[in-house]
N, CA, C and O atoms as CSV, one atom per row, in Angstrom:
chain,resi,resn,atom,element,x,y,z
A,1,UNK,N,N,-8.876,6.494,13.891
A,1,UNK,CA,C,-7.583,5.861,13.998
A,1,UNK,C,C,-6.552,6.495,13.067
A,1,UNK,O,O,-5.388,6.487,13.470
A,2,UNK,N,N,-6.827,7.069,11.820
A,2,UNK,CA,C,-6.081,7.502,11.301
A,2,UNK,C,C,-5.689,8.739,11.146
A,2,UNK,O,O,-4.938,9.186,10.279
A,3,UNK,N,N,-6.491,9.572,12.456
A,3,UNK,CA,C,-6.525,11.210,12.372
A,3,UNK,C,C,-5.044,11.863,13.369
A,3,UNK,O,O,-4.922,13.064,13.607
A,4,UNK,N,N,-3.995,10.759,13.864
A,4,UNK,CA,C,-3.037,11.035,14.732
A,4,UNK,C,C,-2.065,11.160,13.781
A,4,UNK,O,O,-1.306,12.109,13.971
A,5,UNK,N,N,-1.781,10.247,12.462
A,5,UNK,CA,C,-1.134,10.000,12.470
A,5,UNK,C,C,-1.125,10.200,10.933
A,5,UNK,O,O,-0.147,10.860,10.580
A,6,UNK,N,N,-1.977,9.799,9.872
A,6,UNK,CA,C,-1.979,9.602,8.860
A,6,UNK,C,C,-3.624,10.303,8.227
A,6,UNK,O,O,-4.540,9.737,7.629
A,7,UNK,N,N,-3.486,11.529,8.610
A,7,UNK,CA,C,-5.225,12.404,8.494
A,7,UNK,C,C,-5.224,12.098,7.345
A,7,UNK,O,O,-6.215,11.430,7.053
A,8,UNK,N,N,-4.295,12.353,6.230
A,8,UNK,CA,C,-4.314,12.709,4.531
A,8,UNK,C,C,-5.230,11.307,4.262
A,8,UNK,O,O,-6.098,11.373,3.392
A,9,UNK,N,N,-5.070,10.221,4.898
A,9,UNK,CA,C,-5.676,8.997,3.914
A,9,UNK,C,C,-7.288,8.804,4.378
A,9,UNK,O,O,-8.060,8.000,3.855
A,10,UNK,N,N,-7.575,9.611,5.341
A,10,UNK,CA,C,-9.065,9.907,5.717
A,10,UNK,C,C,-10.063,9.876,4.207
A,10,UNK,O,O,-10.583,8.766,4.091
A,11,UNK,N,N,-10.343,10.602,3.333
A,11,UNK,CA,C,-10.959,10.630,2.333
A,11,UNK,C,C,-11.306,8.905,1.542
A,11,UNK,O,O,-12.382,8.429,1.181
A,12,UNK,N,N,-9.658,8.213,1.485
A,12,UNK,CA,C,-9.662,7.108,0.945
A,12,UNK,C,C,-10.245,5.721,1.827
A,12,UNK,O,O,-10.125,4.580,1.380
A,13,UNK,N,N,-11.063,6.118,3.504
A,13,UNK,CA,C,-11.471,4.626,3.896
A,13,UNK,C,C,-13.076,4.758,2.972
A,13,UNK,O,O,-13.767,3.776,2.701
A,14,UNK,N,N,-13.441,6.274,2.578
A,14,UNK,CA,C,-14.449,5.978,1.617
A,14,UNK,C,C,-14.017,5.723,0.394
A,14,UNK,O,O,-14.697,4.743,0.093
A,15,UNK,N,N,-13.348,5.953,-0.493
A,15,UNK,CA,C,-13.142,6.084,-1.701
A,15,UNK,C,C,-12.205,4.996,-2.560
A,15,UNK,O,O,-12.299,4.671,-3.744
A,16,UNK,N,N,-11.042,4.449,-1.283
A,16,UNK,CA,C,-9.921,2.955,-1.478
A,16,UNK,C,C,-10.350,1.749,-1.450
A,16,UNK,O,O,-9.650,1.017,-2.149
A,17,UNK,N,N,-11.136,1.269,-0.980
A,17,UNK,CA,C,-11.780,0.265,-0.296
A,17,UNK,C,C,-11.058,-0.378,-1.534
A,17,UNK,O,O,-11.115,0.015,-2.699
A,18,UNK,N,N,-10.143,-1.799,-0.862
A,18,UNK,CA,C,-10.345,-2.142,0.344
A,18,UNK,C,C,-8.931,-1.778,0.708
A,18,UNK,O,O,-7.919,-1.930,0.024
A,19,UNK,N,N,-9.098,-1.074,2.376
A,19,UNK,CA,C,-8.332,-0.453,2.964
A,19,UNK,C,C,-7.603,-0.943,4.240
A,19,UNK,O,O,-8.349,-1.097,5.207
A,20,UNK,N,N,-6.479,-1.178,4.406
A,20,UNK,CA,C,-5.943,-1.840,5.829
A,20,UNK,C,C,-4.932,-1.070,6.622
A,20,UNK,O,O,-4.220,-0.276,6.007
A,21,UNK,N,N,-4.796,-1.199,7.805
A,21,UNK,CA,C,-4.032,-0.408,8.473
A,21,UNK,C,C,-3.431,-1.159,9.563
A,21,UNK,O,O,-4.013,-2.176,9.940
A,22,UNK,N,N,-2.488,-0.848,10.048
A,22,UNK,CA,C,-1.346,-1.383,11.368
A,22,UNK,C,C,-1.585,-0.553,12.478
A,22,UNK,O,O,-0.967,0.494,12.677
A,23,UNK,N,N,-2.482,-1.007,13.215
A,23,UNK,CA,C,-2.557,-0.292,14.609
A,23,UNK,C,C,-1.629,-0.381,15.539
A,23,UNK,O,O,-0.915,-1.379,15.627
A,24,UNK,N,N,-1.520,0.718,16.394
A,24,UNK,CA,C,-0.201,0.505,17.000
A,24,UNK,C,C,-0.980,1.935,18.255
A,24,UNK,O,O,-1.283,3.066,17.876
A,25,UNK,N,N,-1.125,1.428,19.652
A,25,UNK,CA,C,-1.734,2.373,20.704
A,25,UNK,C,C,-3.051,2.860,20.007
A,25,UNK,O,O,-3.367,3.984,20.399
A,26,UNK,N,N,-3.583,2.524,19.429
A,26,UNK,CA,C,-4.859,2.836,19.096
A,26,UNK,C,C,-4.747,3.390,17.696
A,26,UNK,O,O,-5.577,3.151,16.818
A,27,UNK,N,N,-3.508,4.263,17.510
A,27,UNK,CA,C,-3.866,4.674,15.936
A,27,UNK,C,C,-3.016,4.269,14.871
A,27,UNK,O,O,-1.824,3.969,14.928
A,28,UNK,N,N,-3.659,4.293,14.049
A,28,UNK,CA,C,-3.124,3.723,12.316
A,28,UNK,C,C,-1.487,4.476,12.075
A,28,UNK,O,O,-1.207,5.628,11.743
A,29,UNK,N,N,-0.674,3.404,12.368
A,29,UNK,CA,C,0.693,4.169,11.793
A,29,UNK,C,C,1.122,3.045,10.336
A,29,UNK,O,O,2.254,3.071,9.853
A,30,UNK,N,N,0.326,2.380,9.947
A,30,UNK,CA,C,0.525,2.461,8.535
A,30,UNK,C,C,-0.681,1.885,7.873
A,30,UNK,O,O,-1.482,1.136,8.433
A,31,UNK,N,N,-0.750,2.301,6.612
A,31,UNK,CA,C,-1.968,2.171,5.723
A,31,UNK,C,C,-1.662,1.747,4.405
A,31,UNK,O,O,-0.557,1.902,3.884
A,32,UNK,N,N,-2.707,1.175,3.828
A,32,UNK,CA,C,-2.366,0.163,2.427
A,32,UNK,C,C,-3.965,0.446,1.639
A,32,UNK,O,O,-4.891,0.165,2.399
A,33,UNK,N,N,-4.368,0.908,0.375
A,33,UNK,CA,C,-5.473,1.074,0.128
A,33,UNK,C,C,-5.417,1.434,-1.335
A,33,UNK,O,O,-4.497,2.040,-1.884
A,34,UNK,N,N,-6.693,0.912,-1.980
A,34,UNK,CA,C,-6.446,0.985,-3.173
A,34,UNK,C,C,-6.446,2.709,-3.700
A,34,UNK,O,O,-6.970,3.636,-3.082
A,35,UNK,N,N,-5.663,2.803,-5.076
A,35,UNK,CA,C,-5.407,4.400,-5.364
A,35,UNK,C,C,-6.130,4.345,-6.790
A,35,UNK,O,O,-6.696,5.336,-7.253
A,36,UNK,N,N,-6.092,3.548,-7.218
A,36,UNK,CA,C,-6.399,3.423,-8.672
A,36,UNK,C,C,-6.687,2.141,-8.828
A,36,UNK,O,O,-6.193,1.096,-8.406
A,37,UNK,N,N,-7.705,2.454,-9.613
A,37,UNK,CA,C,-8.602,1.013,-10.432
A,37,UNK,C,C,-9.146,0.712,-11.411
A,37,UNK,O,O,-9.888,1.527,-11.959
A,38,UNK,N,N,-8.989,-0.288,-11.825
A,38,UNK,CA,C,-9.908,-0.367,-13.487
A,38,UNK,C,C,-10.415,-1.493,-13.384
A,38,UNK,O,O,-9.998,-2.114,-12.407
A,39,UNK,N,N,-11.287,-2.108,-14.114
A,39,UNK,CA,C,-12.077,-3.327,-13.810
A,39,UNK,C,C,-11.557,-4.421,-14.074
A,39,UNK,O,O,-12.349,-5.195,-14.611
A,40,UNK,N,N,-10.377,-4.878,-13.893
A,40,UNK,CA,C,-9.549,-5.891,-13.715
A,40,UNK,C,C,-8.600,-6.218,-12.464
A,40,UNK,O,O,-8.218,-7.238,-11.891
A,41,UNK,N,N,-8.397,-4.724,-12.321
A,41,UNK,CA,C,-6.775,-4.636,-11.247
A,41,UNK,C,C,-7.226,-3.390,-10.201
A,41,UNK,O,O,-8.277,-2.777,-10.386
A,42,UNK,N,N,-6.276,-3.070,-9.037
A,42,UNK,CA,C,-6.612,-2.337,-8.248
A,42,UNK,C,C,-5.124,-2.531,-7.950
A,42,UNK,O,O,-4.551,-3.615,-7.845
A,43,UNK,N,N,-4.284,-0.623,-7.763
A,43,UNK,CA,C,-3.127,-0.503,-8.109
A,43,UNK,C,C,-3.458,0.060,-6.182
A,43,UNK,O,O,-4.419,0.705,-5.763
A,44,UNK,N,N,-2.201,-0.522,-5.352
A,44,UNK,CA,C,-1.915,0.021,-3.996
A,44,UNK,C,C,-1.374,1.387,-3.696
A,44,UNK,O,O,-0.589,2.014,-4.408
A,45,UNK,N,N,-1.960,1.820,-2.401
A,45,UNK,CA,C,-0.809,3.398,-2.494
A,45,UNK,C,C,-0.807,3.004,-0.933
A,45,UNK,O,O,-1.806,2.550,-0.374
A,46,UNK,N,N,0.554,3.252,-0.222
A,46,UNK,CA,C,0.693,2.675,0.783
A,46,UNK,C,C,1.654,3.728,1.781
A,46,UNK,O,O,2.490,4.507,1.324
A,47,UNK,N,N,1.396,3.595,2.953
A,47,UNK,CA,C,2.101,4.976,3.561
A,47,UNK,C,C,2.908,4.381,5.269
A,47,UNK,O,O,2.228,4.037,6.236
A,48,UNK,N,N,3.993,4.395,5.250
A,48,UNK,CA,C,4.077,4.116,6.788
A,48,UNK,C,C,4.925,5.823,7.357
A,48,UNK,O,O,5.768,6.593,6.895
A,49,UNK,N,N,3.943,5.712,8.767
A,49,UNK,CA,C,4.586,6.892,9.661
A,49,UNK,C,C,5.929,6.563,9.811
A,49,UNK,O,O,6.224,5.484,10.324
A,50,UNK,N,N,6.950,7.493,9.362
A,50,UNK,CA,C,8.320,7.348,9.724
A,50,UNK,C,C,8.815,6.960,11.058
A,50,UNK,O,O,9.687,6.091,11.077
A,51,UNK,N,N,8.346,7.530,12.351
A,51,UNK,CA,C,8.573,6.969,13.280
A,51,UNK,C,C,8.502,5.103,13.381
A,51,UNK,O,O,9.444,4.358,13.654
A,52,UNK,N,N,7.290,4.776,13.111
A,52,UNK,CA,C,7.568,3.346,13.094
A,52,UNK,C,C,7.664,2.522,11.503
A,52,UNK,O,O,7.162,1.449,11.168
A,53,UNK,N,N,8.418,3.380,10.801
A,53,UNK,CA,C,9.444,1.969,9.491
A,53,UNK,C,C,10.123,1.155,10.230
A,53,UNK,O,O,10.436,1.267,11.415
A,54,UNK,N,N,10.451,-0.085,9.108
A,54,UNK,CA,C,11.782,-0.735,9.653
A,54,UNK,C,C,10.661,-1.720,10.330
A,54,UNK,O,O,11.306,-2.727,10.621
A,55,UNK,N,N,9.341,-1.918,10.710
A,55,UNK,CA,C,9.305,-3.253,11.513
A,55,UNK,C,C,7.914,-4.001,10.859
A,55,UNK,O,O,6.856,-4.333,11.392
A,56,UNK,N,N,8.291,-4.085,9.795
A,56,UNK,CA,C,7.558,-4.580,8.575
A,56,UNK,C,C,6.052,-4.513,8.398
A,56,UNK,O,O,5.413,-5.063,7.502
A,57,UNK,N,N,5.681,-3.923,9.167
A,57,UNK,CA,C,4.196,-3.088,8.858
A,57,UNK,C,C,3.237,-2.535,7.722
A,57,UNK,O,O,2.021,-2.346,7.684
A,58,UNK,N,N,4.450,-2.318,6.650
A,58,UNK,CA,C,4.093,-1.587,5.180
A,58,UNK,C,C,3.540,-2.994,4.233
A,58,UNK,O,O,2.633,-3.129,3.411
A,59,UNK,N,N,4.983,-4.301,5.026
A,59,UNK,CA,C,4.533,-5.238,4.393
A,59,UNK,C,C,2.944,-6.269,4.843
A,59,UNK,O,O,2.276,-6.992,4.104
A,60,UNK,N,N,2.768,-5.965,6.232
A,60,UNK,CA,C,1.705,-6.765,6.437
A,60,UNK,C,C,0.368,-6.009,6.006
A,60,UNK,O,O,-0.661,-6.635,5.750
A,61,UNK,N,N,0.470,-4.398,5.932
A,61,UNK,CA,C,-0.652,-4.349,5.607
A,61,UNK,C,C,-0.890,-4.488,3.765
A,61,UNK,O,O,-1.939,-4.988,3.362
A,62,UNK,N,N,-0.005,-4.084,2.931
A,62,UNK,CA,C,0.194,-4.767,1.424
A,62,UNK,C,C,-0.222,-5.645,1.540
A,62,UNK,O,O,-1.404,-5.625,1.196
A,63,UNK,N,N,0.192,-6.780,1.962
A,63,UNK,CA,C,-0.268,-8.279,1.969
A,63,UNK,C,C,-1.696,-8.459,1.759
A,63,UNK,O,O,-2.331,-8.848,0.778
A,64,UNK,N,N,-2.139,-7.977,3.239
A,64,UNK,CA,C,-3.811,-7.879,3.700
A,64,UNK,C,C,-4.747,-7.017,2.861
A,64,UNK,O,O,-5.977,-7.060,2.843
A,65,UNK,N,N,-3.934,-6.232,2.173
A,65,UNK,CA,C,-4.984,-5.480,1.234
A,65,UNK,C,C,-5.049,-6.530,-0.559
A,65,UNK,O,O,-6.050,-6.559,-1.275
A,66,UNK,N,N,-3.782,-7.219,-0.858
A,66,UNK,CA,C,-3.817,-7.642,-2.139
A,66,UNK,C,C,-4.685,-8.950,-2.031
A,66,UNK,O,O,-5.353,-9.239,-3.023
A,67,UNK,N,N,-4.751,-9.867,-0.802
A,67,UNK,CA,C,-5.655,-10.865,-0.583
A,67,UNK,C,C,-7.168,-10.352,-0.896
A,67,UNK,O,O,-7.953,-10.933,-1.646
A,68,UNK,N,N,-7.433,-9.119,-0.160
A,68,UNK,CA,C,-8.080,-9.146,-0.508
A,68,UNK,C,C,-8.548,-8.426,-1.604
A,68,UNK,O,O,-9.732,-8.519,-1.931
A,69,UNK,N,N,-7.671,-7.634,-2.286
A,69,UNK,CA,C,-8.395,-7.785,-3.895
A,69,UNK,C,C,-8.439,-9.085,-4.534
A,69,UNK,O,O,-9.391,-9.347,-5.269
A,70,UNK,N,N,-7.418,-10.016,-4.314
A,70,UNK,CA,C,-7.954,-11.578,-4.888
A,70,UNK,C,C,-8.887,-12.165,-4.933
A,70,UNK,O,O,-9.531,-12.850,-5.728
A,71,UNK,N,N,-8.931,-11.635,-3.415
A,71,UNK,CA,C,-10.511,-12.912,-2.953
A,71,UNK,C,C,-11.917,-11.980,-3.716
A,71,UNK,O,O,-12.974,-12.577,-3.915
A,72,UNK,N,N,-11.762,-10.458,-4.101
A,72,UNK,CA,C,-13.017,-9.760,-5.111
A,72,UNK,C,C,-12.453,-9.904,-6.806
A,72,UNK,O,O,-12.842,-9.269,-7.786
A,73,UNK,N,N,-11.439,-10.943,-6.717
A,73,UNK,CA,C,-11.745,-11.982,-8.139
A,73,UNK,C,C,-10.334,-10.519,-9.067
A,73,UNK,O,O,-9.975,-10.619,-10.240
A,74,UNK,N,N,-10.041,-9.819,-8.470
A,74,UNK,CA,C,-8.974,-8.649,-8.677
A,74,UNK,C,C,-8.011,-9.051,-9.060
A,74,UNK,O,O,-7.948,-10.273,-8.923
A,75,UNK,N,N,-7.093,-8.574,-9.540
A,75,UNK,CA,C,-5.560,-8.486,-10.042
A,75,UNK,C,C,-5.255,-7.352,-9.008
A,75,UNK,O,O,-5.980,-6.360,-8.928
A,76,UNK,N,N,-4.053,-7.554,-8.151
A,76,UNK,CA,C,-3.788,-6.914,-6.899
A,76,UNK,C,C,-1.996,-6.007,-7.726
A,76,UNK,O,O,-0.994,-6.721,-7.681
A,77,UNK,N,N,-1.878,-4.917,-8.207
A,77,UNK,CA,C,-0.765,-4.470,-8.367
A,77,UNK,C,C,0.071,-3.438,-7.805
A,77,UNK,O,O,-0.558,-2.386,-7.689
A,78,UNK,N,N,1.320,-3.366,-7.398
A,78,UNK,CA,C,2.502,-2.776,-6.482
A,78,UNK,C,C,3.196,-1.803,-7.269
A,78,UNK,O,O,4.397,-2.072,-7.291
A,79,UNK,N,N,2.959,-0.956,-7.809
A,79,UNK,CA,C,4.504,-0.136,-8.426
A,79,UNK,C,C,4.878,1.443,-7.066
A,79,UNK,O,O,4.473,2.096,-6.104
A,80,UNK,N,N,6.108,1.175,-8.217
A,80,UNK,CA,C,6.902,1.611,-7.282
A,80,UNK,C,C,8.086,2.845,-7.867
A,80,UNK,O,O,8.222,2.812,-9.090
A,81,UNK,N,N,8.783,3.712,-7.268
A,81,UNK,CA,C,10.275,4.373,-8.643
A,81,UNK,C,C,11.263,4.098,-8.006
A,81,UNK,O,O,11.512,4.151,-6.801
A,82,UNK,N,N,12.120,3.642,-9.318
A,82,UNK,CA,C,13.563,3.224,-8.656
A,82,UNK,C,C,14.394,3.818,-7.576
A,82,UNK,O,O,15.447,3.319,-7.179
A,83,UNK,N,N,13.834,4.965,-7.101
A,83,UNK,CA,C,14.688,5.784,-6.415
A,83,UNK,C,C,13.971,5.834,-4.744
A,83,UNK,O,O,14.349,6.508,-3.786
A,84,UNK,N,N,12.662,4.720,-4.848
A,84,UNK,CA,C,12.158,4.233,-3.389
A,84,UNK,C,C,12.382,3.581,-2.889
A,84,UNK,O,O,11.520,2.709,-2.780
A,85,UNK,N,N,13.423,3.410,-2.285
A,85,UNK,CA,C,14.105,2.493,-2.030
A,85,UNK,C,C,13.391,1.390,-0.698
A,85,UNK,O,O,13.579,0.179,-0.579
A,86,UNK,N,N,12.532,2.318,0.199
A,86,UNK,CA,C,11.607,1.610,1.203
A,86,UNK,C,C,10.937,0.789,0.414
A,86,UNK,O,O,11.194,-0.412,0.498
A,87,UNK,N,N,10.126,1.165,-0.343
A,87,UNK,CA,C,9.195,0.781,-1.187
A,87,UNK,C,C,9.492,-0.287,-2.076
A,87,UNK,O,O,8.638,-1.124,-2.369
A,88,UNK,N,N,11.400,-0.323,-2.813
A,88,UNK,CA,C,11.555,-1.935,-3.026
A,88,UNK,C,C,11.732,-2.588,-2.576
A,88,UNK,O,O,11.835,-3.672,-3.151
A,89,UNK,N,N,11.929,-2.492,-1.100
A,89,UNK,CA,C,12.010,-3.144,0.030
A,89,UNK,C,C,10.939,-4.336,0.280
A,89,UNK,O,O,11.047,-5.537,0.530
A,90,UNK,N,N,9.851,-3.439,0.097
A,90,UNK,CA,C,8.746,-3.624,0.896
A,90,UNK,C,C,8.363,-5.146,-0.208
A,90,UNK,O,O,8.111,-6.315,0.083
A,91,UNK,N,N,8.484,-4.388,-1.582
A,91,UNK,CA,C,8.384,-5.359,-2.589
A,91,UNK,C,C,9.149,-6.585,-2.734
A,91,UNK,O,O,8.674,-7.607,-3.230
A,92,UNK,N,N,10.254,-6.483,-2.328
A,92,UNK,CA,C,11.250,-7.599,-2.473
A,92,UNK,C,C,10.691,-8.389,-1.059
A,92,UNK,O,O,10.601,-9.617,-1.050
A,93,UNK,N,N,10.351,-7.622,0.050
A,93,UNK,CA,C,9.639,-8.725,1.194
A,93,UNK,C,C,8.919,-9.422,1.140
A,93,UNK,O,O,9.091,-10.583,1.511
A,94,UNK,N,N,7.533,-8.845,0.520
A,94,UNK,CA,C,6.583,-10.034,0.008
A,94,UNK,C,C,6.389,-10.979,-1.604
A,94,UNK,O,O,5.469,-11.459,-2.267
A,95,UNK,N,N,8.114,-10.837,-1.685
A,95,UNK,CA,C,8.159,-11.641,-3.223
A,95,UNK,C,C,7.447,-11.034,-4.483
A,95,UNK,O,O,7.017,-11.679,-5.439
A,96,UNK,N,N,7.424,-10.341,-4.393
A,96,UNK,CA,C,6.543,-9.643,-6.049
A,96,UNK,C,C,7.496,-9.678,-6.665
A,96,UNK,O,O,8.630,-9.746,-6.192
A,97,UNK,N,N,7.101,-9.623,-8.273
A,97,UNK,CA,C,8.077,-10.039,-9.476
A,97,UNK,C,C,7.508,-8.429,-10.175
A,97,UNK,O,O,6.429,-7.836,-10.142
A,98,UNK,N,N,8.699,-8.169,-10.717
A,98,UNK,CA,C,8.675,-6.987,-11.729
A,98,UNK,C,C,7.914,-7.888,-13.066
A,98,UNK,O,O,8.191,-9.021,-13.459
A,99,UNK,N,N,6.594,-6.676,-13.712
A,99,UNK,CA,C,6.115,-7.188,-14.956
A,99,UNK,C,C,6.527,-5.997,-15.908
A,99,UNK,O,O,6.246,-6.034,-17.106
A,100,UNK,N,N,7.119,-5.070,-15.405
A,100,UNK,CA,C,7.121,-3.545,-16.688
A,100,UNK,C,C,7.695,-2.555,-15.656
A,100,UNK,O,O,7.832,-2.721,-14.444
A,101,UNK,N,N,8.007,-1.454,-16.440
A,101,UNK,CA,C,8.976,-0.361,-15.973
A,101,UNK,C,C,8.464,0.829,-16.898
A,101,UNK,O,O,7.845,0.617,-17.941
A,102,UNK,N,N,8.805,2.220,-16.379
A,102,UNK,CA,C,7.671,3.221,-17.267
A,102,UNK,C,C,9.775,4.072,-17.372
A,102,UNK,O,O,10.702,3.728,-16.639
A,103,UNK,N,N,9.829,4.988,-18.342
A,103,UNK,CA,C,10.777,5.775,-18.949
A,103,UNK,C,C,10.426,7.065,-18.963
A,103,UNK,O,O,9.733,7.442,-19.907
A,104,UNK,N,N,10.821,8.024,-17.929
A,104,UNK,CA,C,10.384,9.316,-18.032
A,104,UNK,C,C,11.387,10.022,-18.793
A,104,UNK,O,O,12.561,9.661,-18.714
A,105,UNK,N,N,10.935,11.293,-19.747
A,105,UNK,CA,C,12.019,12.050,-20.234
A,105,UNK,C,C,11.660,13.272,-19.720
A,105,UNK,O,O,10.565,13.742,-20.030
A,106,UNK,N,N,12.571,13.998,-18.817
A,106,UNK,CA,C,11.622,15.476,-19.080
A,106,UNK,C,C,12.935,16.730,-19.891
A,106,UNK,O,O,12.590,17.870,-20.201
């Protein structure tokens, strides 16, 4: 399902778990899966095919992936850079609250 559309996240239905996707004609045009973890929290990395943004897909599968880090007793976390603007989108849709902000200098 995810080889039409989104091949790159192939590696992560072994390695993300737990992993969700928005089917749409049979294949995955968006994906939600964990990227990073430590034994408290499990941080999201989330991807929608440009063709179908805009019809809140990024947010249902977020959703479906942070439940279920809850329900494995998890801290489910969203970041994001100010300059993603989809991505605060996505955040401001399913109500998440800012806890911290990182300061790059280069």
């Amino acid at each position: 399902m995810l080889d039409a559309f989104l091949r790159d996240w192939i590696p992560d239905v072994r390695t993300g778990q737990p992993l969700f996707a928005q089917i749409v004609g049979g294949n995955a045009v968006s994906v939600c899966c964990t990227v990073r973890r430590t034994s408290d929290a499990h941080e999201a990395g989330v991807e929608t095919v440009p063709a179908f943004r805009g019809h809140g897909y990024a947010a249902h599968v977020v959703a479906a992936w942070a439940r279920a880090v809850r329900e494995g007793g998890q801290i489910p976390l969203y970041s994001t850079s100010w300059q993603n603007v989809a991505s605060r989108a996505v955040a401001r849709k399913l109500g998440l609250i800012q806890f911290g902000n990182d300061l790059h200098v280069t």
